[in-house]
N, C-alpha and C positions, 0 to 999 in steps of 0.2 A: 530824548532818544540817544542810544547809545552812538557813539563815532564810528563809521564806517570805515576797519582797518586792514592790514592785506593780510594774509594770512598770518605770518611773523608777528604781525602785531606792531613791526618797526616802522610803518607808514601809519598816516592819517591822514585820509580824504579829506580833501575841502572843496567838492561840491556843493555847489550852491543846491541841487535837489538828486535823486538817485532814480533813475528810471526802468523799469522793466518791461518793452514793448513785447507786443503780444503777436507781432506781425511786421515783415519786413517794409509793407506800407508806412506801421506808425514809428519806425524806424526811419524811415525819409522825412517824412513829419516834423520827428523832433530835431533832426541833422537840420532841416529848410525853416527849419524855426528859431534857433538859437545862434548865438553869436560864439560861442568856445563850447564843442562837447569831446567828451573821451569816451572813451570804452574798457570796460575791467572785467577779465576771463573769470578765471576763481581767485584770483588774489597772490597767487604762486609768485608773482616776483617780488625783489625784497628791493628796489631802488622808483624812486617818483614816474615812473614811466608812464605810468596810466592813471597819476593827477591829472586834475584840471578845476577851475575856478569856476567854470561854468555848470553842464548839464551831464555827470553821469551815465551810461548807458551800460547794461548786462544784460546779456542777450540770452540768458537759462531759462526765457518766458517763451523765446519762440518756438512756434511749432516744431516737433521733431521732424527730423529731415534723417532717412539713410538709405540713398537708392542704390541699391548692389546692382551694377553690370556684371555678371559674370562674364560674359563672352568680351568684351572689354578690359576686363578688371581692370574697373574704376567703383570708387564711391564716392557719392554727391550727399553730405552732408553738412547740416546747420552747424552756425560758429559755434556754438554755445555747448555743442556735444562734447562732453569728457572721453575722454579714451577708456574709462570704467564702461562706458553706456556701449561704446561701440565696438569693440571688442568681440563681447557675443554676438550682436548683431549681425559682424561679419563672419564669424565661425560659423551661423548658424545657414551661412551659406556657403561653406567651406573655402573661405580667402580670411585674407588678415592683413593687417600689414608688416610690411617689410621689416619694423623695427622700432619700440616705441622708447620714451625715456625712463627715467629712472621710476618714475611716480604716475598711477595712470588717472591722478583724483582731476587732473589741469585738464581746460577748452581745449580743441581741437583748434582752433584759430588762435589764444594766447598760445600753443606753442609753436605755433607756424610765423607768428607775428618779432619772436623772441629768438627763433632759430635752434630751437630745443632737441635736444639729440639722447640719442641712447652711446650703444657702442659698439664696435666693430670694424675693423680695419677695411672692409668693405662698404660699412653702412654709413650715407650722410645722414646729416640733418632733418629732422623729419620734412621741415617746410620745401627741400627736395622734390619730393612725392606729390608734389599739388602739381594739376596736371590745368585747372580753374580756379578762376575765386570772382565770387559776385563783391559789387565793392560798391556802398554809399558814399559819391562823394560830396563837396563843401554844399552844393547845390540843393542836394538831396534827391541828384540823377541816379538812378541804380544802373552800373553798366556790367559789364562780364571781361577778364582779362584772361585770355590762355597762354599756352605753350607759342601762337602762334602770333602774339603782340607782342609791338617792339620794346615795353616798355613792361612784359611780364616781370621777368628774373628781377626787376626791383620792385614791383609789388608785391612778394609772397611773404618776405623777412620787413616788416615795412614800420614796426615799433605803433604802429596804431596812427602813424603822421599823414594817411595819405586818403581816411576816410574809413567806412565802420565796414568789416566784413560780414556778411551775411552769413555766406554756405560757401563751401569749396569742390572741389570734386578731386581724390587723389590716388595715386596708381594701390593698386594691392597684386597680391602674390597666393598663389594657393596657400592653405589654411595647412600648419606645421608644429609640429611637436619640438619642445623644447626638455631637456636635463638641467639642473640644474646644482650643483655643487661649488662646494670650499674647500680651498688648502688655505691653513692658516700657518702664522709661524713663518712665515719665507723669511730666510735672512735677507738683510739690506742689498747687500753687495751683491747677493744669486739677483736680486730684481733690476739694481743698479743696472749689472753687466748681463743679464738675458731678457730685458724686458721685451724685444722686438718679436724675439722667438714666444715672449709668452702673449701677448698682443693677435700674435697671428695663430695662436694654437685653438681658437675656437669661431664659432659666430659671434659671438658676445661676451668680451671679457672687460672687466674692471678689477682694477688693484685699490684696495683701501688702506691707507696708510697713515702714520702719526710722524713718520718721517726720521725715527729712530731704529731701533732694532730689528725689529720684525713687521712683517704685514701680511693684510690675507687676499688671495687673490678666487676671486669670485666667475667662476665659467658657467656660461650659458652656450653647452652642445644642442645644434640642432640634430635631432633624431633624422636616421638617415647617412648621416656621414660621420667616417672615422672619429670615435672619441679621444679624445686627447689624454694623455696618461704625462701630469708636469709632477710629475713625484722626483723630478732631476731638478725641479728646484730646491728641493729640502725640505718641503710644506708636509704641515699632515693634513691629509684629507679627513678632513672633519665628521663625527659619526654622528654629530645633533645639529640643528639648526645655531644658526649664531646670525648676530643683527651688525650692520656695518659699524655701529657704535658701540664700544663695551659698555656693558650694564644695562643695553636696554632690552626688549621684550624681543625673542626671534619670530614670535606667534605673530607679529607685524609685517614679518617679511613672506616673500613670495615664497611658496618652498620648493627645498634646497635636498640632498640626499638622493639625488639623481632622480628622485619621482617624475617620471614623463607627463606631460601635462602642456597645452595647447601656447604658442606662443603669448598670448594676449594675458597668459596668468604666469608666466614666466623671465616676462624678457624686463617687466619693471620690477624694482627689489621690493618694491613694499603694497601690499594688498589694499584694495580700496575701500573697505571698511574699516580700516587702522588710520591711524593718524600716523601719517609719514615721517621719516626721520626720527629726529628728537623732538621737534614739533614746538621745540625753545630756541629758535637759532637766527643765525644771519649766514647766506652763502655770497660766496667768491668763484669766480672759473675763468683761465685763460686758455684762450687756445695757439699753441707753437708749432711750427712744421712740424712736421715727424720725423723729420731726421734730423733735427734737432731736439729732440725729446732727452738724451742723454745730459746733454749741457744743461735743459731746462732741471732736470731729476738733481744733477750735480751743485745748482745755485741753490733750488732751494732747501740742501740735505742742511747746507750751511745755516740756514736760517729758522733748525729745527727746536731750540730752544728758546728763539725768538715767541714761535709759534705756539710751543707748546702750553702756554697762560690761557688762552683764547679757542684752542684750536678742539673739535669733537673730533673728526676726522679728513681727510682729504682722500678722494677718488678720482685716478688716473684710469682715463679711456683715450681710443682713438676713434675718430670722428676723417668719413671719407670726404674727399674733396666735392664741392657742387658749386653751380652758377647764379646764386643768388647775391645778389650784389652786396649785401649787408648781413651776408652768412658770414661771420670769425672763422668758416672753413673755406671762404671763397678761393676757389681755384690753387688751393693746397691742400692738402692731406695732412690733417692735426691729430698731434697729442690733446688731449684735453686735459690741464689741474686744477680740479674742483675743490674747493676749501669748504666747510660745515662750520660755522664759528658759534663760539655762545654768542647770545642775543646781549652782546652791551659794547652798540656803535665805536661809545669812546675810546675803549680798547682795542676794539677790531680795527679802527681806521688807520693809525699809526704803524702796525704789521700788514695792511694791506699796502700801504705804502714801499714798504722794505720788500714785499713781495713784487711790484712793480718795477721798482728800483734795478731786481735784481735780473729779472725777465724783457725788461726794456733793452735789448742787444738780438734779442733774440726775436723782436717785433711780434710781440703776445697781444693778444687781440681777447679785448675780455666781454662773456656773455653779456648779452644786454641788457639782460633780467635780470641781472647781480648786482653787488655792491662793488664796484670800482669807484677808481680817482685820477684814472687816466686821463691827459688834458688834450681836449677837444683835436688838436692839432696835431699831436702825436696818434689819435685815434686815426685822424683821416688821412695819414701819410702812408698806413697801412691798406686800405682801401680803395684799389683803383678805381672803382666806381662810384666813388660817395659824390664827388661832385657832378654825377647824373644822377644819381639818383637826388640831390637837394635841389637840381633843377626838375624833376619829375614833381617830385614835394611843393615849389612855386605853381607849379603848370596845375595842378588837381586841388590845390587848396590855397591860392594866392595870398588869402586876408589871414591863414592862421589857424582856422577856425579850430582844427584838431590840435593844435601846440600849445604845447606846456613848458614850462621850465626845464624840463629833461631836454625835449628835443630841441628846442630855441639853442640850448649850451651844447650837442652834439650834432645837430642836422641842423645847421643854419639854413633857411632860405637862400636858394643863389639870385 
């Protein structure tokens, strides 16, 4: 049998078996059965988080779940839902959500679990938006956590430590047209010295960058309000599609050329019957204050030759402040620096370092689904809540059950 790898292909599972429960019964089952289980979304992250030596579990077997509240706008669906799946599902009752990430092939639960964001100087973190979440815990008790538990805001962002989520239920917003367009070409210095202004010029902006000359910056207008015209940065607005990455296919991307078209096929860059990215890679992302954004733009311009051996692209977003205890946007309003690397660790890890290095003043808080090397201790000095939340983690799972080597080294047990 082939080795059960994450998508990158840079992990390798070593469960002992792989499971696909058919029901959230045999999903307590196997939690009240086994002594260490994990849980794995689609595979989307690229670091050990969702190892484990024991029992496996992928939840793309259970029943579909997508109950539309209109008069609420809320929706209550199964972990296992990709944001492909539900997307129409909620257009087709005209809501959507507020804002989704880059890629819409990932669970709805691995990117709530991960703290996965899109962009917008407005918009948090999706796992924000969770309003519920049903959660198995060590016992294989199924309980319910809302808005109104004291002990919510750290189960939404929760790395998989704290028990298997089922279904969640989360806010939505009437159903909304997006634009989407490119200025390519921006010189450095125009992005350098106006980023704040370009940031704030739409619902959804990202700059993708090689951290030399030029870059392109990527707008997603929601139809409805004033379009923005950044032709003062020097960009050309682009007359054909183009892909974050030179040389690769734009037919992969969402499109672009101002075609109006429904949030849910717009607001992520790459189409869900494509294979996302470069589809060869390893990702990196820190998240910095926002107004500290200039200083972080200014360390790593220095280290763009470093980069550029290893480097596909880097995408800079802002990501709004939220109170999830083990959100990278917790209770500030972040830049996001997303790194793309070619898939070959050895190299990547040495520049991930020097990027560390360089952002560590600036107390950069890196995705959890990425590849970092930031030391456990420096992680948690940024986090006022981590040591409730590692006492939450003892209280729901005393013996371990759900811990792996990722969390054992970043979420100790208190």
């Amino acid at each position: 049998m082939k080795p059960l790898t994450n998508w990158a292909g840079n992990i390798t599972f070593r469960a002992a078996r792989v499971h696909h429960p058919a029901s959230v019964a045999e999903v307590q089952a196997l939690v009240a059965g086994h002594r260490r289980v994990g849980v794995l979304g689609t595979g989307h992250s690229f670091n050990t988080g969702a190892d484990t030596t024991g029992q496996l579990l992928r939840l793309d077997r259970l029943p579909p779940l997508t109950e539309v509240d209109t008069v609420r706008r809320t929706v209550r669906v199964s972990a296992g839902t990709t944001f492909a799946e539900l997307g129409p599902r909620l257009h087709a009752h005209n809501s959507a959500l507020p804002n989704l990430g880059s890629l819409p092939h990932i669970s709805v639960a691995g990117a709530c679990a991960t703290a996965t964001h899109g962009s917008g100087n407005a918009n948090p973190v999706i796992a924000a938006g969770v309003r519920s979440l049903d959660l198995v815990t060590a016992g294989g008790d199924l309980i319910t956590l809302d808005r109104t538990s004291a002990d919510f805001a750290g189960a939404v962002v929760s790395l998989g430590a704290l028990g298997v989520v089922t279904a969640l239920t989360l806010d939505l917003v009437p159903a909304f047209d997006v634009q989407q367009y490119v200025y390519t070409d921006v010189p450095w210095q125009t992005l350098a010295d106006g980023y704040e202004g370009i940031a704030a010029s739409a619902y959804s902006v990202s700059v993708f960058t090689d951290w030399r000359e030029h870059s392109h910056i990527w707008v997603k207008h929601r139809m409805g309000t004033e379009a923005p015209d950044l032709s003062w940065t020097g960009g050309v607005l682009a007359d054909e599609p183009v892909h974050p990455v030179a040389g690769h296919c734009p037919a992969n991307c969402t499109p672009q050329l101002a075609l109006p078209g429904p949030g849910h096929l717009r607001l992520p860059h790459f189409r869900a019957e494509f294979v996302p990215s470069t589809g060869d890679e390893l990702q990196s992302e820190y998240f910095v204050r926002r107004e500290h954004t200039g200083r972080a733009l200014e360390a790593l311009r220095t280290l763009r030759h470093t980069m550029a051996p290893v480097l596909h692209v880097s995408e800079i977003r802002t990501v709004a402040a939220d109170e999830c205890w083990l959100s990278p946007a917790w209770q500030r309003h972040a830049t996001a620096l997303h790194f793309t690397w070619a898939r070959d660790p050895g190299a990547v890890a040495p520049v991930i370092a020097r990027i560390e290095e360089a952002l560590a003043p600036l107390d950069a808080r890196p995705h959890w689904g990425k590849v970092f090397s930031t030391p456990p201790r420096t992680l948690a000095a940024t986090y006022g809540r981590m040591a409730d939340f590692c006492a939450l983690r003892t209280r729901l799972d005393p013996l371990g059950k759900f811990a792996n080597e990722f969390t054992d080294r970043h979420l100790p047990n208190a």
